[in-house]
C-alpha positions as CSV (number, residue, x, y, z in Angstrom):
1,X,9.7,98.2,71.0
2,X,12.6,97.5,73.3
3,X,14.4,97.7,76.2
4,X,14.5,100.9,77.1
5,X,17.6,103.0,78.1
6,X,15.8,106.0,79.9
7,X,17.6,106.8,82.9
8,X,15.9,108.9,85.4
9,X,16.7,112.2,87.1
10,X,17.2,111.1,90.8
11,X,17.6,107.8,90.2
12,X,21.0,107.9,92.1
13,X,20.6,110.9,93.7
14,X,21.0,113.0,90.0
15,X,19.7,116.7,90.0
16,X,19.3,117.3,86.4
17,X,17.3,115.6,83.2
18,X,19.2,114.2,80.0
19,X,17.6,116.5,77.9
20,X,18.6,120.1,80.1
21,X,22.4,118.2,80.3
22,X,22.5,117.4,76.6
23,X,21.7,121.4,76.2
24,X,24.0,122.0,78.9
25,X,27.1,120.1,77.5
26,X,26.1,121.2,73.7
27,X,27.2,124.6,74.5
28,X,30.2,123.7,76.9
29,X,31.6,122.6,73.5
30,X,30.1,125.5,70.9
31,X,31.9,127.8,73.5
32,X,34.9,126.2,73.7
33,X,35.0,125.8,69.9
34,X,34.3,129.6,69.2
35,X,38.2,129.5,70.4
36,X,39.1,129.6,66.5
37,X,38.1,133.0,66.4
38,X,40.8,134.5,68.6
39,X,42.7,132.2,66.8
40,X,43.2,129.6,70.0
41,X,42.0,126.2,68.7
42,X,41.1,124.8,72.0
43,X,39.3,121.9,70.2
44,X,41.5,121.6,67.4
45,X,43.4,118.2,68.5
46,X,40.2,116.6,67.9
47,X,40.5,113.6,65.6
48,X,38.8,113.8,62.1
49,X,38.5,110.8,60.3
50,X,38.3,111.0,56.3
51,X,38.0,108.6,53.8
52,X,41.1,106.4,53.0
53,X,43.4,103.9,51.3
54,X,45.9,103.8,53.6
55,X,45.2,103.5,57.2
56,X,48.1,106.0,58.3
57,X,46.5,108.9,56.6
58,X,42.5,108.1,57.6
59,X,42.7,110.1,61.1
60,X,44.3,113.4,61.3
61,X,43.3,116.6,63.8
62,X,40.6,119.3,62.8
63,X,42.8,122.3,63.8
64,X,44.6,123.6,61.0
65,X,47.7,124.1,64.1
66,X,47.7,120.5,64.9
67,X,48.0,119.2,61.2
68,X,51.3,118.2,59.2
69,X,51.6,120.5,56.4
70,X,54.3,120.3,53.5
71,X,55.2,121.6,50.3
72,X,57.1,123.9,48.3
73,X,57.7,127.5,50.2
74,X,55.8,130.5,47.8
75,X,56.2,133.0,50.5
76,X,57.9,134.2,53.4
77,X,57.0,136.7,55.8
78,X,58.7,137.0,59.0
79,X,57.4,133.7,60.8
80,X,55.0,133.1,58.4
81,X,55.4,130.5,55.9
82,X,53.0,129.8,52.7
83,X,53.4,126.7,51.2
84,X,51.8,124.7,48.0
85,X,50.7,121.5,49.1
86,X,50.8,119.1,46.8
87,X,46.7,119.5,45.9
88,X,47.9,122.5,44.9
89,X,46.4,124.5,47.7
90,X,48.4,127.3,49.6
91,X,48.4,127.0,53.7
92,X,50.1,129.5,55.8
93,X,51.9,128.6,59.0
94,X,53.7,130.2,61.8
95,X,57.2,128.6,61.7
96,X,59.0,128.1,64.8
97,X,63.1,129.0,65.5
98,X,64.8,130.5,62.5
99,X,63.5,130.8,59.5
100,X,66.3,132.8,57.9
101,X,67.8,129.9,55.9
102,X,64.3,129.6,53.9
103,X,64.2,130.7,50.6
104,X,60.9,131.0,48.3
105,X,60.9,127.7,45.9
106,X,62.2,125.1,48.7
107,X,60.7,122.1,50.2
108,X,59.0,122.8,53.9
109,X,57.2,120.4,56.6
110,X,55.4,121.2,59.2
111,X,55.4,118.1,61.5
112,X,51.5,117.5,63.0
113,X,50.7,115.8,65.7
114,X,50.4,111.9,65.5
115,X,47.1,110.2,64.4
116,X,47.3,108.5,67.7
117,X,47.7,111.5,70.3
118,X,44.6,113.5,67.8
119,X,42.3,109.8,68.9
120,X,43.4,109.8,72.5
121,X,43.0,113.4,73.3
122,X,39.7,113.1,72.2
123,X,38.7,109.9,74.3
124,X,39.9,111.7,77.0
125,X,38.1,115.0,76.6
126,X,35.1,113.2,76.0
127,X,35.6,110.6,79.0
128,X,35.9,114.2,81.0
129,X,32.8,115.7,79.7
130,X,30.5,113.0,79.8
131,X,31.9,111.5,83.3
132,X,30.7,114.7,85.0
133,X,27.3,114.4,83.2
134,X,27.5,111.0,84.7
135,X,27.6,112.7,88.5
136,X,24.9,114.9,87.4
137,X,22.8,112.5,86.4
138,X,23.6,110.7,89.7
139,X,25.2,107.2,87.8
140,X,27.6,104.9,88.9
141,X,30.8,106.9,88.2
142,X,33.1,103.8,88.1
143,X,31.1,101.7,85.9
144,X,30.1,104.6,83.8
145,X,33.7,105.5,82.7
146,X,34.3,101.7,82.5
147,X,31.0,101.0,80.2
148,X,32.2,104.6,78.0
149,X,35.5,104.1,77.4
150,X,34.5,100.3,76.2
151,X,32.0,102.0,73.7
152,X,33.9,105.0,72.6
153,X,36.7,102.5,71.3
154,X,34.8,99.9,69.7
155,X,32.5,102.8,67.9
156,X,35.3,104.4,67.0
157,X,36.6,101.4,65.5
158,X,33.3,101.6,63.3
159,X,33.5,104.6,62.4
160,X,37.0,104.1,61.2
161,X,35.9,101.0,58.8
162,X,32.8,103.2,57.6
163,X,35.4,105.4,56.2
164,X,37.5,102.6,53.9
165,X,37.2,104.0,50.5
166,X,35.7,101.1,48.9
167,X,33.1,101.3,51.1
168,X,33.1,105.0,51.8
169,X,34.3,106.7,48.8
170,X,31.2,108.6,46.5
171,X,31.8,108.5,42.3
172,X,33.4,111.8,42.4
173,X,35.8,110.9,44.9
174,X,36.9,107.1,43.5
175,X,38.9,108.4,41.0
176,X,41.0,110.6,43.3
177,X,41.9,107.3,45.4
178,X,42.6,105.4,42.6
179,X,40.5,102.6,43.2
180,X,38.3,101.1,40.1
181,X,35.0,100.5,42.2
182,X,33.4,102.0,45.2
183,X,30.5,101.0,47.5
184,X,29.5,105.4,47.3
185,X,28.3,104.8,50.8
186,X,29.9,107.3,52.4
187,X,31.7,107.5,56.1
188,X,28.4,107.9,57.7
189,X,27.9,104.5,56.7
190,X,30.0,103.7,59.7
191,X,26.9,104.9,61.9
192,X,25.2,101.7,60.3
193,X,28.6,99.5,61.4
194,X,28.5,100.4,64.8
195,X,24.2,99.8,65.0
196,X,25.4,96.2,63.6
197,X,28.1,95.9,66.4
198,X,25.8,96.6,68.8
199,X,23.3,94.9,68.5
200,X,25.6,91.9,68.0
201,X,26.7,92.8,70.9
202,X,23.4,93.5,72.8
203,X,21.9,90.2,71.6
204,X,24.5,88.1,71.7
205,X,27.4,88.6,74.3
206,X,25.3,89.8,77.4
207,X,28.1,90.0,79.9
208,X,29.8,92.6,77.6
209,X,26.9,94.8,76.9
210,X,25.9,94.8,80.8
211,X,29.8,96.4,81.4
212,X,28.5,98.8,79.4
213,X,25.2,99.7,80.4
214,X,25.3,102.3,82.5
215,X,27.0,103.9,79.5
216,X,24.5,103.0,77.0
217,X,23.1,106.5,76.9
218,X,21.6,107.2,73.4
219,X,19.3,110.0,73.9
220,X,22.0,111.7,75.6
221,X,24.6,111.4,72.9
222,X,21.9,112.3,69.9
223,X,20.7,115.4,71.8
224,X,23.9,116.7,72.6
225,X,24.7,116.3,69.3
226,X,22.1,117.9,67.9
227,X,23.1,120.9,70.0
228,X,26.2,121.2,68.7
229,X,24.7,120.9,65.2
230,X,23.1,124.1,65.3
231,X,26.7,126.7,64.7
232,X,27.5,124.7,61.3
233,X,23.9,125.3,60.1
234,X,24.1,128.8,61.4
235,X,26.9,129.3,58.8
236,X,25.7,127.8,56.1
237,X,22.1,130.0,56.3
238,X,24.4,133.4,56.7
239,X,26.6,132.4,53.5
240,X,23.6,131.1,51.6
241,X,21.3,134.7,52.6
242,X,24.1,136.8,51.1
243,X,25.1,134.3,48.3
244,X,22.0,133.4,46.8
245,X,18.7,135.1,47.7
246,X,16.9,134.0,44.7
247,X,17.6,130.6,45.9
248,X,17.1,131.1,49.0
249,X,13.5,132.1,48.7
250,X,12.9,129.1,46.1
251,X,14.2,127.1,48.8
252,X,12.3,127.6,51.4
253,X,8.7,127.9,49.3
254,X,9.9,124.1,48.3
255,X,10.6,122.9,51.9
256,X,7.2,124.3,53.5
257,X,4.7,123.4,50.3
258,X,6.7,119.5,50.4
259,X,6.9,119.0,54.3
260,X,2.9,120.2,54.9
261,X,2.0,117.2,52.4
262,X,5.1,115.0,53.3
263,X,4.8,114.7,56.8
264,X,0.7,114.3,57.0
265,X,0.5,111.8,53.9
266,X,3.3,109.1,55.8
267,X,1.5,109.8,59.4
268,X,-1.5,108.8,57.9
269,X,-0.4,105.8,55.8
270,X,1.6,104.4,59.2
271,X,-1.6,104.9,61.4
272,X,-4.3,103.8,58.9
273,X,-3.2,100.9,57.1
274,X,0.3,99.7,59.4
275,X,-1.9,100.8,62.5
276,X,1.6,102.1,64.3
277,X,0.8,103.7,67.5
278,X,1.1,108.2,67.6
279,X,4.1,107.0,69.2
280,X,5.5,105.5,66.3
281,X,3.9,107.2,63.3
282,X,5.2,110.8,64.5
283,X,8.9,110.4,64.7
284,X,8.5,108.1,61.6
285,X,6.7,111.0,59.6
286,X,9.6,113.2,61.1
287,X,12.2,111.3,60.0
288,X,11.3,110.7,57.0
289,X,9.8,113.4,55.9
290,X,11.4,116.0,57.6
291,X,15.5,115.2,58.3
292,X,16.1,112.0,59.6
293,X,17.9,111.2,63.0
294,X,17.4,114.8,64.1
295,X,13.7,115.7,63.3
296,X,13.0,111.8,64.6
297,X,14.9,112.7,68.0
298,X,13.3,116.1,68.3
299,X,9.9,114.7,67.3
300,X,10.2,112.2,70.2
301,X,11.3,114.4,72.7
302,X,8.0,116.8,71.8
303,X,5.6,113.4,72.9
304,X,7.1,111.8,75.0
305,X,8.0,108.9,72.6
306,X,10.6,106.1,74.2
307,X,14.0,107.0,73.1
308,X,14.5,103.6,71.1
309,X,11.3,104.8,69.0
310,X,13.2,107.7,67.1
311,X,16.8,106.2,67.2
312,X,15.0,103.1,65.1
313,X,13.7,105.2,62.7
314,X,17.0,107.3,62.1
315,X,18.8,103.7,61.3
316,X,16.6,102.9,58.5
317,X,17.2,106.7,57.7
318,X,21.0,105.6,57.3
319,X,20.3,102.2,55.4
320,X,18.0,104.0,52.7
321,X,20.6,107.3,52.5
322,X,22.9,105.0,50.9
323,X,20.4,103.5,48.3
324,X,19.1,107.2,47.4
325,X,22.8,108.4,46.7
326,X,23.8,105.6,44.1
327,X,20.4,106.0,42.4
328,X,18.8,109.5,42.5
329,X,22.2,111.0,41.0
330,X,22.2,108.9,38.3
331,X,18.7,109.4,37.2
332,X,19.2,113.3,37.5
333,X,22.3,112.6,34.9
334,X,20.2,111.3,32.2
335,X,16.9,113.6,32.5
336,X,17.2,116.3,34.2
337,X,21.1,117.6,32.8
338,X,19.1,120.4,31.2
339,X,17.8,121.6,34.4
340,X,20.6,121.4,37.4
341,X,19.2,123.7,39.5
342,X,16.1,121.1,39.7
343,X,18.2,118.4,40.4
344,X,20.3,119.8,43.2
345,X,16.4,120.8,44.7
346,X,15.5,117.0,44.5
347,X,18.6,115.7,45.9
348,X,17.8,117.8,49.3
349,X,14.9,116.9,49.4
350,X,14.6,113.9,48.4
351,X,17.6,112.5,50.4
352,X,17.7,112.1,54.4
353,X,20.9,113.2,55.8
354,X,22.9,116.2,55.7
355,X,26.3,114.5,54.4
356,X,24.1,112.1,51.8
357,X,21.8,115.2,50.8
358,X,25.3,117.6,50.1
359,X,26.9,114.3,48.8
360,X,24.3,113.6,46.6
361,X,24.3,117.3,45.5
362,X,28.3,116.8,44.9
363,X,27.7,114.1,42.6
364,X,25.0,115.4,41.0
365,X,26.5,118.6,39.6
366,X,29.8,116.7,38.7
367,X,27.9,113.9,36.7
368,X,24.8,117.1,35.4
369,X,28.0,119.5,34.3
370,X,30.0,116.0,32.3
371,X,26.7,115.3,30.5
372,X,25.3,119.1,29.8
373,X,29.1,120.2,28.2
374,X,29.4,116.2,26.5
375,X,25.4,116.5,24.6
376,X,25.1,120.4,24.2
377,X,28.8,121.5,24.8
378,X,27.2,123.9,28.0
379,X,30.3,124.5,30.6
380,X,28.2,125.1,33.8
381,X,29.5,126.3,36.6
382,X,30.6,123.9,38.8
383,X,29.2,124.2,42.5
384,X,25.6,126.0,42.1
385,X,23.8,122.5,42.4
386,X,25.8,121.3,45.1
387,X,24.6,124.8,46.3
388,X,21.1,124.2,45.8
389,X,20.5,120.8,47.4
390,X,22.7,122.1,50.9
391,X,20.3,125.5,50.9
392,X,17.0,123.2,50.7
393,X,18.5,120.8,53.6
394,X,19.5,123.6,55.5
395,X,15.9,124.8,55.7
396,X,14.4,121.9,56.1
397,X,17.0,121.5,59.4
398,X,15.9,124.9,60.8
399,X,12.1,123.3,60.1
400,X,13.1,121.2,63.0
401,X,12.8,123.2,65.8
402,X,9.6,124.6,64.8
403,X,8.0,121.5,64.1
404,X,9.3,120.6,67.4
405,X,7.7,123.1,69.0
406,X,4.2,122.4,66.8
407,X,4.1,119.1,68.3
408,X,4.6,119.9,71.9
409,X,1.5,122.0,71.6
410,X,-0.9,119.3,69.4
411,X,0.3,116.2,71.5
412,X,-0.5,119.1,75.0
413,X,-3.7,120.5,73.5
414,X,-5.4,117.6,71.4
415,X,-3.9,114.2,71.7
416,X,-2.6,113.7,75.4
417,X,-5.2,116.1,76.9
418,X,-8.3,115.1,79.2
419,X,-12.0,115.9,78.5
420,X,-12.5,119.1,79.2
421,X,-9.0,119.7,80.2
422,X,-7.4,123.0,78.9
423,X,-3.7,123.1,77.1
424,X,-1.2,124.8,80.1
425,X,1.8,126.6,79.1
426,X,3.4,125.1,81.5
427,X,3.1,121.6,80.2
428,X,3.9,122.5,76.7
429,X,7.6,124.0,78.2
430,X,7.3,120.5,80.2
431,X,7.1,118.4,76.9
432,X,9.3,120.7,74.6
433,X,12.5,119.1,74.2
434,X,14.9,121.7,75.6
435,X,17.7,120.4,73.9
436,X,15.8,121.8,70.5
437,X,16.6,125.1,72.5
438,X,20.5,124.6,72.6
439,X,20.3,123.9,68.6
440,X,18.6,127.4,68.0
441,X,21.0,129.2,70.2
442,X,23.9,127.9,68.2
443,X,22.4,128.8,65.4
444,X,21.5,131.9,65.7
445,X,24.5,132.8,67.2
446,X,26.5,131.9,64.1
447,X,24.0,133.2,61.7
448,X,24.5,136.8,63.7
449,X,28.0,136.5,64.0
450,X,28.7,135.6,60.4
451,X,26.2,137.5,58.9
452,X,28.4,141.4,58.2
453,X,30.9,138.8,56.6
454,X,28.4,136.9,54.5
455,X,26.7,140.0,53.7
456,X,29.8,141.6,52.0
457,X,31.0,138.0,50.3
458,X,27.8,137.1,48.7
459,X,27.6,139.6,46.1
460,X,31.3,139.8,46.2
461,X,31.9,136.2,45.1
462,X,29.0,136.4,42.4
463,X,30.8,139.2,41.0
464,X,34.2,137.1,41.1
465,X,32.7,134.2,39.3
466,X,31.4,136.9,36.5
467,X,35.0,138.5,36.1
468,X,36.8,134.9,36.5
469,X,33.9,133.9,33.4
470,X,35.1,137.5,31.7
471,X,38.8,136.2,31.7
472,X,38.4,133.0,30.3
473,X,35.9,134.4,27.6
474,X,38.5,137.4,26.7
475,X,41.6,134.4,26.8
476,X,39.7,132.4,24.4
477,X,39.3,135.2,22.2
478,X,43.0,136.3,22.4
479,X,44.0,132.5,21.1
480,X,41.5,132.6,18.2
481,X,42.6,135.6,16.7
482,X,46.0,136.6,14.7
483,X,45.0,140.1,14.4
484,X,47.2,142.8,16.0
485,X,44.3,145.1,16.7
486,X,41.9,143.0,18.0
487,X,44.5,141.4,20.1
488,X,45.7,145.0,21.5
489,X,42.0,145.7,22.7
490,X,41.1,142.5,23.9
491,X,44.5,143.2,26.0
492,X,43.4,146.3,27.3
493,X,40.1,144.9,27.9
494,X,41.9,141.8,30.1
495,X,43.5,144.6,31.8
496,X,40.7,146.4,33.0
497,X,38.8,143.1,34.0
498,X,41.7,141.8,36.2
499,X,42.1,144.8,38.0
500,X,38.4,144.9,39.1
501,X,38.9,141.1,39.8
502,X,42.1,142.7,42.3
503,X,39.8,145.1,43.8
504,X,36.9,142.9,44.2
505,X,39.1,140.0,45.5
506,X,40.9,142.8,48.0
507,X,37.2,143.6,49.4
508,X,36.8,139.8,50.0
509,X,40.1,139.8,51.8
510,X,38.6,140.6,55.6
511,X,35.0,139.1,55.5
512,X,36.7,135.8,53.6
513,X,39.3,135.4,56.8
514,X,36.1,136.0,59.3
515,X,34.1,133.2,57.5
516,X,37.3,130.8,57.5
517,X,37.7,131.0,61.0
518,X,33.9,130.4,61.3
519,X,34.1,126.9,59.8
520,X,37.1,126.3,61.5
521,X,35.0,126.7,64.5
522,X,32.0,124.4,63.7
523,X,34.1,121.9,62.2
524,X,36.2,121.6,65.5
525,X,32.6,121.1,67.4
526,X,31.2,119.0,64.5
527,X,34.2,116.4,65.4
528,X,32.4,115.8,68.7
529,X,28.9,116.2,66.4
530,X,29.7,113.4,64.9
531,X,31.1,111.2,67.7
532,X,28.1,111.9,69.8
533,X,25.9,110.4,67.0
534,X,28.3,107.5,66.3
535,X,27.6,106.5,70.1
536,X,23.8,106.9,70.0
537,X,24.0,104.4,67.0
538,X,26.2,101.9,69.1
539,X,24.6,102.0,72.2
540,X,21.0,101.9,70.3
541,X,22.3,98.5,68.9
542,X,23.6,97.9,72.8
543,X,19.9,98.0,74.7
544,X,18.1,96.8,71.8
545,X,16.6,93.1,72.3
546,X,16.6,92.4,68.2
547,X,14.0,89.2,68.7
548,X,11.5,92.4,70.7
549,X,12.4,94.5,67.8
550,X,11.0,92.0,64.5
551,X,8.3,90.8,67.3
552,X,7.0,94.8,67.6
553,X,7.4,95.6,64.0
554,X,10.7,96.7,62.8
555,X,9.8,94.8,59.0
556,X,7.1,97.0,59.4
557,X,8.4,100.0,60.2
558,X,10.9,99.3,57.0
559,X,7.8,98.6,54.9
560,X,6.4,102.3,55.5
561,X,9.3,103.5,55.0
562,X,10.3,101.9,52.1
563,X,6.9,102.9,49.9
564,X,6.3,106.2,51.6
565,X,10.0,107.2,50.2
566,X,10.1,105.5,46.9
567,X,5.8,105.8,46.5
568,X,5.8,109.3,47.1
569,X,8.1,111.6,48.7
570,X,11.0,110.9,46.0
571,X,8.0,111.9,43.2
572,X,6.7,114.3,45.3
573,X,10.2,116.3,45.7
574,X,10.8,116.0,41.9
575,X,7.7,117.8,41.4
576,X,8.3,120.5,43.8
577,X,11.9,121.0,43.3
578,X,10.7,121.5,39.1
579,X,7.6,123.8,40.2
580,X,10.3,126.0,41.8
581,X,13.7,125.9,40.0
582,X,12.3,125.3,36.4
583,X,14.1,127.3,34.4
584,X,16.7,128.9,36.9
585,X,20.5,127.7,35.2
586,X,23.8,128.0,36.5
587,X,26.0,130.3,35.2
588,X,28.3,129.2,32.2
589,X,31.6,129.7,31.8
């Protein structure tokens, strides 16, 4: 469909593949970012972009030890300083020199390190990383850290423009930025700026794309990516098992009924009536059916698909995210507010990306939870739809290395295979994408480590929201009565409530700290996550010839898309998710 950016184990003298040095360098950084637990952030300079107003506040580091923090001081413990920032969240810090003039009530800043230094260290880690998978690979080490360091900037630069809040900024967050108006594309819409870029780029400033080439290294980003992506996931499963089993199970019934019809109903409409190659039609039914850029990659990998093949499918993935998340939430508002636990099933999946899919979900339950308590003055809980729709995508993410794995053996045993020819072993563990391998490691891994903590917080925190719903029932009470008796039992009866709401929040105390330090973990990896995807999606653009692309079928490929997602999967996932959360409600407060 395209030039093709394959690059050859021993083409200069390299001993190892892309895919076993993707795995390779995946868990060089999950190992460095398990760090966080002994409470070393090794990783935590790295830069994190948010959404933003003003530039000066869009980039700051991961690592809670690298960030500015000020407030007003609510306690002091030796070194230790907690502070109420002015969200009105408390952050404890380790001041340094003396601390003896501090009193509670005072006014304390922690100076972080500079936006700038957060962005340059991690060029320069990365440049590091990826130059000596450059000498593995056996590349031109000159022009490789020449052609990267021109790429990582003007990415970055992307990425940093696909976070302006107009453009960036989802309905729930707009009002907390002030602004009237939003785009609710969210950052990862800055994947889609940097495709643009290059393929501008690619097509039409040659001289500036060849500096880059030897750079110009998609598969290797995505798959290293994908690696890394497996600890986050891993957290997210443990916290959901203990939290929410019910849902759990619902969950994953929905994923495996919707992906057996999803994925074989858009194969078959792309082969039979688009007449796309197995090639095409199998990352295409991956991605999107199954998740997008990662079940598209992992899909290729399995048969041997040309990289370009997948990373094409996971743009359009990008482009049609941000159509689903300004339309699906609103229609959940006005017809499905009296089942939220259905809705946040359909936004995950129903929408192709892990930040639109838990985006989506965000909006959803803010806009289901406004209309339930405005029509039928029901106060739901706020969070168990946002719950819902990240549980479904989670599963359908773990489906990705098992379909993987289905794959290698059908394309082995039945499509790639000669008459009379048996399936070997040995080519299937040939054809599986080993990087798939470094995203099950990394998940498991997390899912066994966090899995005690979760264990212990999942019925803990169900019992906190019960107590916190007992208090605020009991208050009510207290201001709707004048009478001294009532008033004196409902007291004693607030009494007993908080103190099991002190011993249940004492027993979250340990596993609650474990967890924390867990997602402090993934999120210092997920910084590198998300910068290996943002350079597939900008060197994708860089070896992509766009006059080849319309000429082999890229109109096409959005066509299928386009009618398999609003034809059928959308409908499809409604169905499901109501088939399997009907009648399962929030609690209310």
């Amino acid at each position: 469909m395209a030039q093709e950016s394959t690059h050859k184990t021993g083409e200069g003298g390299g001993w190892i593949s892309e895919d076993w040095l993707a795995l390779i360098l995946g868990l060089i950084i999950f190992g460095l970012s398990l760090g966080s637990f002994k409470g070393t952030d090794l990783l935590g300079w790295g830069a994190k972009t948010g959404v933003w107003i003003d530039p000066g506040k869009a980039i700051t580091a991961i690592g809670a030890k690298y960030q500015t923090v000020a407030g007003d001081i609510t306690k002091i413990d030796g070194q230790k300083i907690t502070v109420k920032k002015k969200d009105g969240k408390e952050a404890t810090i380790v001041a340094e020199g003396d601390v003896s003039q501090l009193q509670v009530g005072q006014k304390y800043e922690k100076k972080g390190m500079s936006s700038i230094m957060s962005v340059t260290l991690t060029y320069l880690f990365a440049l590091v990383i990826m130059t000596l998978g450059a000498v593995a690979l056996g590349a031109n080490v000159p022009k490789f850290m020449f052609g990267f360091t021109l790429a990582f900037w003007l990415s970055y630069l992307c990425w940093f423009m696909g976070h302006f809040a107009y453009i960036a900024a989802t309905k729930d967050q707009a009002a907390k930025f002030g602004i009237p108006w939003s785009m609710s594309m969210s950052g990862e819409f800055g994947f889609i700026f940097a495709l643009i870029l290059g393929l501008i780029i690619g097509n039409f400033f040659p001289g500036l794309a060849n500096m880059m080439k030897e750079a110009a290294r998609p598969e290797l980003y995505i798959k290293t990516g994908i690696v890394i992506m497996g600890a986050g996931l891993g957290i997210k499963a443990a916290e959901s098992f203990g939290l929410a089993s019910n849902i759990m199970f619902r969950g994953f019934c929905a994923i495996v009924e919707a992906y057996l019809i999803y994925w074989a109903v858009v194969y078959y409409i792309a082969r039979k009536y688009f007449k796309f190659s197995r090639e095409w039609s199998a990352p295409l039914a991956s991605g999107i059916s199954i998740c997008g850029v990662s079940a598209s990659i992992a899909t290729g990998g399995a048969i041997r698909a040309r990289p370009i093949v997948p990373i094409m499918v996971s743009s359009l993935v990008v482009i049609f995210v941000a159509v689903e998340m300004v339309i699906l939430p609103l229609l959940a508002k006005y017809f499905l507010w009296t089942e939220p636990l259905v809705a946040g099933a359909w936004m995950g999946l129903a929408v192709k990306s892990d930040g639109g899919a838990i985006a989506s979900g965000a909006i959803t339950d803010a806009l289901i939870r406004a209309q339930a308590l405005d029509l039928a003055n029901i106060n739901y809980a706020e969070g168990w739809v946002t719950m819902t729709a990240t549980t479904v995508k989670m599963f359908i993410d773990i489906f990705i290395g098992v379909w993987a794995f289905i794959l290698a053996y059908i394309w082995c045993a039945k499509i790639d295979v000669k008459p009379g020819q048996k399936v070997d072993a040995g080519e299937i563990w040939h054809r599986f994408p080993k990087f798939v391998i470094g995203y099950v490691l990394t998940f498991v891994i997390l899912v066994v480590m966090c899995w005690p903590s979760a264990k212990i917080m999942g019925p803990a925190e169900k019992q906190a929201a019960e107590l916190k719903a007992s208090v605020t029932s009991i208050e009510t009470k207290m201001k709707a009565t004048t009478d001294a008796t009532a008033l004196a039992g409902l007291k004693a009866q607030l009494d007993g409530v908080k103190a099991e709401q002190k011993a249940v929040n004492d027993t979250m105390k340990e596993p609650k700290s474990f967890l924390s330090k867990a997602k402090a973990s993934s999120g210092q990896g997920d910084v590198f996550r998300g910068l290996f995807f943002l350079l597939c999606f900008f060197t994708i653009g860089l070896v992509s010839n766009f006059k080849k692309l319309m000429e082999e079928g890229l109109g096409k490929l959005a066509l299928v898309y386009c009618i398999s997602l609003f034809g059928f999967i959308i409908w499809v996932g409604l169905f499901i998710s109501w088939l399997f959360f009907h009648g399962v409600k929030p609690p209310i407060i």
